[in-house]
N, C-alpha and C positions, 0 to 999 in steps of 0.2 A: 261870185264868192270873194273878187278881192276885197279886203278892209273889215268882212267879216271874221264872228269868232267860232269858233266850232270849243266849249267846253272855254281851256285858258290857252288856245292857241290861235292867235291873230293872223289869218290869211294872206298872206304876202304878193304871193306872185306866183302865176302856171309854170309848172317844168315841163309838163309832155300828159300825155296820154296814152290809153293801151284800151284793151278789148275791157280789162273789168273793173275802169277807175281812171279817174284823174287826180294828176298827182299837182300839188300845189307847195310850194316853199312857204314855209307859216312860222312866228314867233311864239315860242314858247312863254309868256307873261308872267310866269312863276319861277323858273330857273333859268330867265332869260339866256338864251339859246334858241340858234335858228335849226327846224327840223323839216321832212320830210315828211307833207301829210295828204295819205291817198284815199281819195273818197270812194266811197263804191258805190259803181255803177246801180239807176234801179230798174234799167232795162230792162224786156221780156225776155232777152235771151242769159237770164241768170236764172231764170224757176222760180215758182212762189217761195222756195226755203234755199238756195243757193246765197241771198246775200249773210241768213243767218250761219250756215256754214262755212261759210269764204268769215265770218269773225268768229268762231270758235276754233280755225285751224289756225288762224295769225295767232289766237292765244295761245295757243298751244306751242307753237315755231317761238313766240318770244321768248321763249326758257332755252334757246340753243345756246349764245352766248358762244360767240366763236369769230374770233379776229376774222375770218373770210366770209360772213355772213351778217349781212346788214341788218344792223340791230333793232329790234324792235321794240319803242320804248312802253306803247301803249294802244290798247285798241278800246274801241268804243262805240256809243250810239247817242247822239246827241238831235231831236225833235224829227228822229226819224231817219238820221242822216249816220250811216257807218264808216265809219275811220278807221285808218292805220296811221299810227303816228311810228318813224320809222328816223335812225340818224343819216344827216343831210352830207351827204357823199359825194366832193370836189372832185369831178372826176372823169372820165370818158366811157361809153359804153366798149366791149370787148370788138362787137359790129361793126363800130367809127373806127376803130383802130385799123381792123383788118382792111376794111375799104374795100380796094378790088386786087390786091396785091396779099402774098401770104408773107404772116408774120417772121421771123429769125426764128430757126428751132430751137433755141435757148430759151427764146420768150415764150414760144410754144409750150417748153416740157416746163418752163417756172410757173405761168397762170394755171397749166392743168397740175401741178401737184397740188395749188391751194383751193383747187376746183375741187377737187378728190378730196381734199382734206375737209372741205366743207359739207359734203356730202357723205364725210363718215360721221361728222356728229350728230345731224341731221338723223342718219339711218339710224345710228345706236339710242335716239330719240323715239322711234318709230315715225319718222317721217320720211314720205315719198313730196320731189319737189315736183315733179310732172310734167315740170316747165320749163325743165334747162337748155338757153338756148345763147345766144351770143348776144344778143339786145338785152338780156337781161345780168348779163354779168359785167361787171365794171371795174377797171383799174385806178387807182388813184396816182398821181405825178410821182412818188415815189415804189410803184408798182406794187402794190397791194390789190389783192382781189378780193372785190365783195361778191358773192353772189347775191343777188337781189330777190323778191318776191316768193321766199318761205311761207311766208301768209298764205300764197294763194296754194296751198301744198293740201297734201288730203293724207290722212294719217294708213300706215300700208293697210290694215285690216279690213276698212272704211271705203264705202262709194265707190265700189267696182262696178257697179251698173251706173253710176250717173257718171262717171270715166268715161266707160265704152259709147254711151251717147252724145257727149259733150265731143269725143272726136268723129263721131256721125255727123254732128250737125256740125261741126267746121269743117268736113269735106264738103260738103254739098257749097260752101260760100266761099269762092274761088279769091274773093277779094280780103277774106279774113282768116289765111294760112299762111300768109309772109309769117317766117315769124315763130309759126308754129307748127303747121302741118310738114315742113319737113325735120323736125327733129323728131317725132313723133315715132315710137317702134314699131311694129312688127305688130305684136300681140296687142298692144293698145288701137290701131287699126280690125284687127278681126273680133276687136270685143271684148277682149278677155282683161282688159283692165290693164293699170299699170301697178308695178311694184318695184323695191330697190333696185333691180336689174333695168328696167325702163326706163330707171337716170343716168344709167352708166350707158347704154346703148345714147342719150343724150350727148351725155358726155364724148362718146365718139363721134358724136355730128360735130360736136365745138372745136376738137381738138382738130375731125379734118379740116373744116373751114379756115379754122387759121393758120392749119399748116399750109394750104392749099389757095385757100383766096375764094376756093367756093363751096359749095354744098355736095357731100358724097352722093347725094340724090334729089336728083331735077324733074320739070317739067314746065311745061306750059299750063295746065288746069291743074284740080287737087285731084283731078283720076290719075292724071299722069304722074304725080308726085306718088299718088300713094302705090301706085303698080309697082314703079322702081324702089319704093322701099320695102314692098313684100318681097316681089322677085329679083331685082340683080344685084349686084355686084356693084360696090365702088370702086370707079375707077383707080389702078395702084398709084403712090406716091413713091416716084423715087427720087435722087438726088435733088436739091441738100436733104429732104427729109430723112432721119437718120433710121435705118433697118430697124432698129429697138422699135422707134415711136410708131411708124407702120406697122409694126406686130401690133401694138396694143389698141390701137386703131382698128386694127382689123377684129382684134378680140373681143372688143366694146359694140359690136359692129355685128358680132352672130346671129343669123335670124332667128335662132333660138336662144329664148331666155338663159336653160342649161347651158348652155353650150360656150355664154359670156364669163367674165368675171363673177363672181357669185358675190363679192365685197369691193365697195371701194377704194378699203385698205390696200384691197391688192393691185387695182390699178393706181393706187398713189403709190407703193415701196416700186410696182414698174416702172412708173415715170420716173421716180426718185433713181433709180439703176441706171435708168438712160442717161437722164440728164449727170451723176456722177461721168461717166462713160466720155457724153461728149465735152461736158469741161473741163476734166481732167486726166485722161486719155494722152501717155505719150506717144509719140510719133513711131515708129517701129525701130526697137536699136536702144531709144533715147533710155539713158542711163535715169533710174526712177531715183538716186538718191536714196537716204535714209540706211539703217543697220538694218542686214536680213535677222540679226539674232539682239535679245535683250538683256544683258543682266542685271537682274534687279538687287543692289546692295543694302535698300533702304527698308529691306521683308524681313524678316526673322523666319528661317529657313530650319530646315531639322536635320538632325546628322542621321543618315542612312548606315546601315551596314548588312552583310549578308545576313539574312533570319529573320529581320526585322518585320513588324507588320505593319501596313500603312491604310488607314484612311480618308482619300480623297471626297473632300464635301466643296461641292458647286453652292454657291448661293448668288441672288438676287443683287449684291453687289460686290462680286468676288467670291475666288476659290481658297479654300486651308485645306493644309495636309498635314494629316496628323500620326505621328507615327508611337509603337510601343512593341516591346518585344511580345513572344506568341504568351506571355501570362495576363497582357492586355490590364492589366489593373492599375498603370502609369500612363501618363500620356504627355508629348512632348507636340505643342501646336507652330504650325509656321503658316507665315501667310498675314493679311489678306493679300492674294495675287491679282490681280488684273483689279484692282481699286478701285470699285465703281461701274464694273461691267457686269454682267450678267451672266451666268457660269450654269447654263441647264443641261451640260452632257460633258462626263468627264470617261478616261478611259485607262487603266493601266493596262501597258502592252509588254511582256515578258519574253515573248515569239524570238527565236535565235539568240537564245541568249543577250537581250536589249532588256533597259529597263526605263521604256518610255513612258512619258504619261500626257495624257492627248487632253487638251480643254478645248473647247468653242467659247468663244465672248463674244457680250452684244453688248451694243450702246448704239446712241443715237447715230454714228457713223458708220451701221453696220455688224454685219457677223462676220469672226475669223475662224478660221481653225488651226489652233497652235500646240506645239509641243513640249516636251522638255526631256532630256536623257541625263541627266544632273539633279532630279528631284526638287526641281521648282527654283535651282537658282539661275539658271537663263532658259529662255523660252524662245521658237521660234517669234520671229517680230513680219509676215508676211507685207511686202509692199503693196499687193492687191488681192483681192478675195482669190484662192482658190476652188472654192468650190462657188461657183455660179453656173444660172441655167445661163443657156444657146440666147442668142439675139430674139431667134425666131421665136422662140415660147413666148415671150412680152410676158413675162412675169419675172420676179427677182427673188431673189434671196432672204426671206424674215429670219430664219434662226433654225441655227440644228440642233435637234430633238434628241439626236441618238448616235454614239459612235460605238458599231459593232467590229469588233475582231472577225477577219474573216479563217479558216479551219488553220490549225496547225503547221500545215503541210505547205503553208501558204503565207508565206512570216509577212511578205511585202502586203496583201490586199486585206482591205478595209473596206467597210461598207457606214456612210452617214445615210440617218433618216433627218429629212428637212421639214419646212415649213416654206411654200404651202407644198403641200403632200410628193413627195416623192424621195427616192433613193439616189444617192449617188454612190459612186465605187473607185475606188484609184486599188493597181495592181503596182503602183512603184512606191509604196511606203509613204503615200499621200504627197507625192511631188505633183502629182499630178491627179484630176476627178473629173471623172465624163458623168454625166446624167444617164441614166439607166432609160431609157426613149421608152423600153417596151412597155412601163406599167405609167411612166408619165403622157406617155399619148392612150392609155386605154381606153377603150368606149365607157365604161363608165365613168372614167374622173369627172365628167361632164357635170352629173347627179349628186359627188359625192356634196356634201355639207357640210359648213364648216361647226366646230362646236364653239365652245365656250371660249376655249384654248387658241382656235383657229383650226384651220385644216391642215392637221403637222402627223406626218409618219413615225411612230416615236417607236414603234419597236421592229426589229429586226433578227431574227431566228435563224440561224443556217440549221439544216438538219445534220448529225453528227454521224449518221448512217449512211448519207446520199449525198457526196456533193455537188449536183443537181438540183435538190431540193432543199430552198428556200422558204420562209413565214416572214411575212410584215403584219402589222397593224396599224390602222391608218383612225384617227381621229376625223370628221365621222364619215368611213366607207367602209371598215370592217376588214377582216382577214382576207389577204390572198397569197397562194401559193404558187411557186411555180417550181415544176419537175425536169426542166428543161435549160437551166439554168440560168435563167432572167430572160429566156426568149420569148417566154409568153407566162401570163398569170391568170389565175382563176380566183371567184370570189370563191369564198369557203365559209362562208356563217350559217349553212340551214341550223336551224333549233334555237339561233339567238334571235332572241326578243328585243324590237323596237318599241319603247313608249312614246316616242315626237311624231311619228308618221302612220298613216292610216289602217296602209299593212303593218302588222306587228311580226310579221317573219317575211322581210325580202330578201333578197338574192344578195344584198349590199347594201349600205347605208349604213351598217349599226357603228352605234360611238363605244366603240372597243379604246378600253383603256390601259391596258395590259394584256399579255400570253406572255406562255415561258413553259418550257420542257426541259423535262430531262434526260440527259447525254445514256442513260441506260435504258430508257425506253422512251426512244423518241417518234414511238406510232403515238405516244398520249401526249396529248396537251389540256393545259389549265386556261383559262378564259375570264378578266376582272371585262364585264361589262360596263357601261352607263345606262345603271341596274340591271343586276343578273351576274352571277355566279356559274362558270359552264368546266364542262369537259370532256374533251372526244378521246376516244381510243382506235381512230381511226384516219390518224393525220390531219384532222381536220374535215373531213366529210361530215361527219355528225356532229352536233353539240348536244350535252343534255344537261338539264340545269342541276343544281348541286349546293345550292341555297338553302339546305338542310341545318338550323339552329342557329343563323348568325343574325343581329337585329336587324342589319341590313347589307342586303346585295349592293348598296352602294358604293367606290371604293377606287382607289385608283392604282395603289402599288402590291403588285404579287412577285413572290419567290420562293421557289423551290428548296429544300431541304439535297445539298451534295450529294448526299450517303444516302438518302432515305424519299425514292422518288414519288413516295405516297405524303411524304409532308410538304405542307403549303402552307404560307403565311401571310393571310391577308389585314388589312387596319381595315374595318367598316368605318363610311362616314355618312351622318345620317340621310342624306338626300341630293337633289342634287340643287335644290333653292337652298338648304343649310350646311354646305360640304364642311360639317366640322362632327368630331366623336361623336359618337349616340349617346344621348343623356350627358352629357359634360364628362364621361367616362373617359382614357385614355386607355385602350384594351387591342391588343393585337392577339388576332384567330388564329388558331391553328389547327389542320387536320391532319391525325396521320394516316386516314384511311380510306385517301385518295376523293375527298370530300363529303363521305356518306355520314359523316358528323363535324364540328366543329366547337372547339374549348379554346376558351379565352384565357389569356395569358398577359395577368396586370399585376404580379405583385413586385411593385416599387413601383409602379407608374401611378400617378396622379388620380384618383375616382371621382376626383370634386371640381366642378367647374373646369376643365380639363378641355375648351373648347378649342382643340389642334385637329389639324387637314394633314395629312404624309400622300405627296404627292408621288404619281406613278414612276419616276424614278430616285425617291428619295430613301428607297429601303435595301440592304442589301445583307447577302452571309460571307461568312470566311467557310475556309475549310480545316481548320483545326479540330482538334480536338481534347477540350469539346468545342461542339460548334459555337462560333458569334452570329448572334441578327443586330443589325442594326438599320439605326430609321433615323430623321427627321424632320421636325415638323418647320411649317409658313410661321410660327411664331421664332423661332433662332434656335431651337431646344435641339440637342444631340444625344439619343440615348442610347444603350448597346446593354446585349444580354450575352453574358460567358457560358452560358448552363442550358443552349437550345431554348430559350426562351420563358424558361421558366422561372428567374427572376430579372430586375432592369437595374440599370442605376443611368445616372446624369452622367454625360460624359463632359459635353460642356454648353453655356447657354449665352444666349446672349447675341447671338450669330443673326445676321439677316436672313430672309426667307429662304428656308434649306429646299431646292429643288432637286439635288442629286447628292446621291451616297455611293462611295464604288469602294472598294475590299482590295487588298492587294498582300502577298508574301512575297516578300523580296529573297529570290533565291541567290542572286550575287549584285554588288555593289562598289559602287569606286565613284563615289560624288566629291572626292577632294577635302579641304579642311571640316572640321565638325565642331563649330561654334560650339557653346555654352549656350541652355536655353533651362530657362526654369522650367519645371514639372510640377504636373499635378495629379496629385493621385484622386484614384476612385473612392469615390465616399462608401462606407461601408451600411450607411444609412442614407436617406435624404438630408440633404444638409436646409438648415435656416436661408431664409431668402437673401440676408443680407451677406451670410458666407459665401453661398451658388454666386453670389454677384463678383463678390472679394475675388474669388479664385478665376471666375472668366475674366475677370482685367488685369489679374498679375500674367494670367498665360498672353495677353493680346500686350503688353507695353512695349 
């Protein structure tokens, strides 16, 4: 092949070879450029239609496009001969590296976050790589990881039987499993095909190897290989290798599929936790530097005072707090707070006469959870996360969902709902937060599923009758209760309806998107599905559906009417592939007769093109009178209704994606100076597009 052209690409020189192709260095003749070009194999051990599949799945892998993933420039078939044209990667394999000596656990948790990172784009693509293993992944002199040979990947839905035989017939040939028969899983051994979870089990063979210098599972022939990877146990790794990285190891590592990481989002923010951990990790004692508190001079802050009403709105990049007295038809904005973070759970805490107000922020460096007893002009400035999981979980912290007030009686305890799925709790006014172990180690988290959102706990229920008994909502695992006070939990969805899985009524799984009760009858709860509309009168035992006139059971944000525990107010949104209004409408439901009807409630709200999402915590009531609802929408839109919902107006627009809306009356106050801050009053119609615009940048300058 050397000197010849395959197409416009001039044959250079052999790099190496592998079981399905030889790979050759070749000139590019038209954007002169030297590339990577793999021929494939036409051996009998590819099947009569194996090499046309091995170049429909490189087509497919060349759309990943992902700095950790070798790119694929071009695939082809030239006089019968199949190609991978692929960019040429100065570099070492991950195998050379490790040798016979394990790697530094720094280089360890840095090559597997881009290993991880590459296998999330991969997955979100629908591609399974099948073949992750340490010869195929390579660093370049400045430590960059490519994974290699996406091409030879099989798309998840695709070739579950030519999977399960392809690793039939490489056990049988002892001399053609270096390599591969031990990264190989569990279930890809007994048949059943590999899927997203059968890379991340790869992924724990890579990670041991280089922590380790060998393979978590050995033998002399491919019986012996593949026995110890059905039945035992990897050897533990302890020092240097750090506790963190051994959990996730171990978790990658499950011989059940369930039972691994379900994404490998979630072993990349684990690695990312570790490896933060061990580089920056003081010594015990050592003074962390930095201010525990912020004041922020440079916000436009609002003057509080006793009576006042406030609106805490979380958005996508930052929080505002908007305040107006109980006539609500002026409004006074301060903010953005946290510039560019991500603001999905806010909280006004009133308990002992305090008047705190709790936010979570995300950004690329992380979730915090911060405070403020001054109204937004200093905030706690935490020097490291407080709420994180145990070493031992091997998973980390994505983002808190939900910050609940724990009962009255109880001013210090707080309960956060997380991502991925579970609770945590602090009893000292959030100095302190343990992880709630009973329902994050339950026999099912194993099954549950992540959604769309991820696998995030977002809602959080005390019952107001039993303090004892608790309600979560888990995205997607479904309701559980516990009567015991976190010492154990039970699923509680019979009657709600699954549409992704085969059962349409199991015991758990469903992608619950909301609950919420109320404090005078708290045997009955409300239920926003991912589709379906429910509600039990019996704690939760029962569901029965209640999708009774609304266009669609689709929907994310529900709340209760204070005074009137038969009213409910939900935003239908039409699907869950078009999560925006039905019909371009902009209409919030409502029933007052505990959902055996429902009437829509749109005058001042938009009926035309009207294409807004109100996500599950972005809706919220006061309790004056008369009541306020308020919402807003992923497009910046802030609206609120004076009159129980039966007319709207704009309150203000322009804002980043609105995830959270929280209500607050300020029963006393002492926030110090009270700047001067322009106001904007409530339009008494809809105003012109060009005025709505005028007045959201006089209130934001």
């Amino acid at each position: 092949m050397i000197g010849q052209f395959l197409g416009h690409y001039r044959v250079v020189a052999k790099i190496g070879e592998g079981g399905m192709g030889v790979v050759y260095r070749a000139r590019d003749e038209v954007l002169h450029r030297d590339v990577a070009l793999k021929i494939v194999k036409k051996g009998a051990d590819l099947g009569p239609s194996a090499g046309q599949n091995l170049l429909r799945e490189a087509r497919a892998s060349s759309s990943l496009g992902h700095p950790n993933i070798c790119t694929i420039h071009e695939v082809g078939e030239t006089d019968g001969e199949l190609y991978i044209v692929m960019e040429l990667v100065e570099c070492r394999s991950l195998r050379a590296m490790i040798g016979d000596t394990a790697l530094p656990a720094e280089s360890v948790l840095r090559y597997g976050v881009q290993i991880a990172s590459a296998l999330v784009r991969a997955h979100d693509k629908g591609i399974v790589h099948r073949d992750l293993k340490t010869a195929n992944i390579v660093v370049t002199p400045e430590g960059l990881v490519k994974v290699l040979d996406f091409g030879l990947a099989k798309r998840a839905a695709e070739g579950i039987s030519e999977a399960a035989t392809q690793s039939f017939l490489t056990t049988q040939d002892a001399s053609t499993m270096s390599g591969t028969l031990p990264y190989m899983a569990p279930e890809v051994l007994r048949g059943e095909g590999a899927d997203y979870r059968s890379d991340l089990w790869g992924l724990g063979v890579v990670l041991y190897e280089a922590a380790s210098g060998r393979r978590p599972f050995e033998g002399h022939t491919g019986f012996e290989i593949s026995s110890a990877i059905l039945r035992e146990m990897p050897k533990p790794l302890g020092p240097p290798v750090p506790p963190g990285l051994w959990a996730i190891i171990q978790h990658c590592l499950a011989k059940e599929p369930n039972q691994r990481y379900q994404r490998a989002g979630e072993v990349q923010a684990a690695l990312e936790a570790v490896q933060s951990a061990v580089n920056v990790s003081p010594e015990p004692g050592a003074d962390r530097g930095g201010p525990t508190t912020t004041v922020l001079h440079s916000v436009r802050h609002v003057p509080v005072r006793k009576g006042d009403f406030l609106l805490l709105v979380g958005t996508t990049k930052g929080a505002f707090i908007l305040r107006s007295n109980t006539q609500r038809t002026r409004w006074e904005v301060g903010g953005p707070y946290f510039h560019g973070y991500a603001v999905y759970a806010m909280a006004y805490d009133s308990r002992g006469g305090q008047h705190r107000i709790w936010a979570s922020t995300q950004n690329y460096w992380g979730t915090l959870l911060r405070s403020s007893d001054d109204f937004g002009r200093s905030w706690t400035n935490p020097q490291e996360a407080t709420l994180r999981f145990p070493a031992d979980t091997g998973v980390s912290l994505k983002n808190i969902w939900q910050i609940g007030l724990g009962r009255p009686e109880e001013p210090d305890a707080l309960y956060c709902g997380v991502e991925p799925d579970a609770p945590f709790r602090t009893r000292d006014g959030g100095e302190t937060w343990s992880l709630v172990r009973s329902l994050f180690d339950h026999p099912h988290r194993p099954r549950w599923m992540p959604s769309n959102g991820g696998l995030a706990l977002h809602t959080i229920l005390p019952d107001p009758s039993d303090n004892q008994r608790m309600y979560v909502a888990i995205s997607a695992g479904g309701v559980y209760r516990t009567d015991d006070g976190g010492q154990t939990w039970k699923a509680r969805n019979r009657g709600v309806r699954v549409m992704f899985t085969p059962d349409k009524y199991p015991e758990f799984g469903q992608c619950v998107h909301k609950i919420a009760l109320h404090p005078a009858h708290p045997e009955r709860l409300f239920l926003q599905n991912h589709f379906g509309l429910y509600r039990s009168d019996d704690r939760a035992e029962n569901w029965t559906d209640i999708a009774n006139g609304v266009p669609s059971d689709f929907g994310f944000a529900m709340v209760i009417h204070p005074r009137n525990p038969d009213w409910v107010y939900i935003v239908p949104v039409e699907s869950d592939q078009f999560r925006c209004t039905c019909d371009g409408r902009l209409r919030v439901y409502r029933t007052r007769n505990g959902g055996g009807s429902w009437e829509p409630l749109m005058r001042g709200l938009s009926q035309k093109r009207a294409y807004e999402t109100v996500l599950r915590d972005a809706m919220t009531m006061d309790c004056l009178d008369p009541l306020g609802v308020y919402f807003g929408t992923r497009s910046g839109q802030l609206f609120g209704s004076r009159d129980e919902g039966k007319t709207w107006e704009k309150i203000l627009d322009g804002l980043p994606a609105i995830v959270c809306v929280r209500s607050a009356v300020v029963e006393d106050a002492s926030a110090g100076p009270r700047p001067r801050l322009p106001k904007m009053a409530l339009p008494t119609s809809p105003p012109s597009k060009s005025r709505a615009t005028h007045k959201s940048r006089r209130t934001k300058r």
